[in-house]
C-alpha positions as CSV (number, residue, x, y, z in Angstrom):
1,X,0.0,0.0,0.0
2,X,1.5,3.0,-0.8
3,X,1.4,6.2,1.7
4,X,0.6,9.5,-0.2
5,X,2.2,12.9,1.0
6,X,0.3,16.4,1.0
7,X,2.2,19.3,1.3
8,X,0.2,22.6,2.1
9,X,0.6,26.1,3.2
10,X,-1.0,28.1,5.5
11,X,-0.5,31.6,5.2
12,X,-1.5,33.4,8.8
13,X,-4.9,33.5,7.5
14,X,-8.0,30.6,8.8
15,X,-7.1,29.3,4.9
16,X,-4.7,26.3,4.1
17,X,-3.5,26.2,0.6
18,X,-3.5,22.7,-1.0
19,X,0.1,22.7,-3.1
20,X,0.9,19.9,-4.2
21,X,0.0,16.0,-3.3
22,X,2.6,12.8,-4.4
23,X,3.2,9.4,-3.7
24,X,6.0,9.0,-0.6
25,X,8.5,6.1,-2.2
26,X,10.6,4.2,0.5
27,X,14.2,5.4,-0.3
28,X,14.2,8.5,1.4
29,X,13.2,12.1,0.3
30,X,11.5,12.7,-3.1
31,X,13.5,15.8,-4.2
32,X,11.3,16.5,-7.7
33,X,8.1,16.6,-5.5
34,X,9.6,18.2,-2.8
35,X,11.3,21.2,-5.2
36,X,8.0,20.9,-6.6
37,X,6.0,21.9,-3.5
38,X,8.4,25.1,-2.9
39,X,7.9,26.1,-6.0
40,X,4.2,26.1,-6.1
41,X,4.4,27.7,-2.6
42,X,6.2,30.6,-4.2
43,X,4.3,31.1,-7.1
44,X,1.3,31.2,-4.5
45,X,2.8,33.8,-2.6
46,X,3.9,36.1,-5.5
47,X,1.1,35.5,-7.9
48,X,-2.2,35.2,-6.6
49,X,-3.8,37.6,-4.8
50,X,-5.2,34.4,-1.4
51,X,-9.4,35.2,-2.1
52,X,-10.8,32.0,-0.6
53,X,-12.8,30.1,-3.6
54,X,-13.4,27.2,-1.5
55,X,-14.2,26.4,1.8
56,X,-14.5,22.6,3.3
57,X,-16.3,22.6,6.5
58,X,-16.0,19.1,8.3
59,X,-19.2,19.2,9.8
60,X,-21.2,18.7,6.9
């Protein structure tokens, strides 16, 4: 069974951005995904201007 990594950010405000989601393999850490997470993260931070789209309440 294979174990699946999220990586998120949460800025300071009540959201948590989603950036990127991979597959964890068993020799150690996945560099691709993880240079892959930071970059999202940036391009989060510089480009987009964190307006909430979508909101998942766990009591529903």
């Amino acid at each position: 069974m294979a174990t699946t990594r999220i990586t998120f950010w949460k800025p300071g405000s009540p959201a948590i951005v989603l950036l990127t989601v991979f597959a964890k393999a068993r020799n150690g850490p996945q560099h691709d995904d993880v240079n892959r997470a930071v970059k999202a993260k940036r391009i989060c931070q510089t480009e987009h201007d964190m307006t909430v789209t979508h909101t998942f309440d766990r009591r529903s």
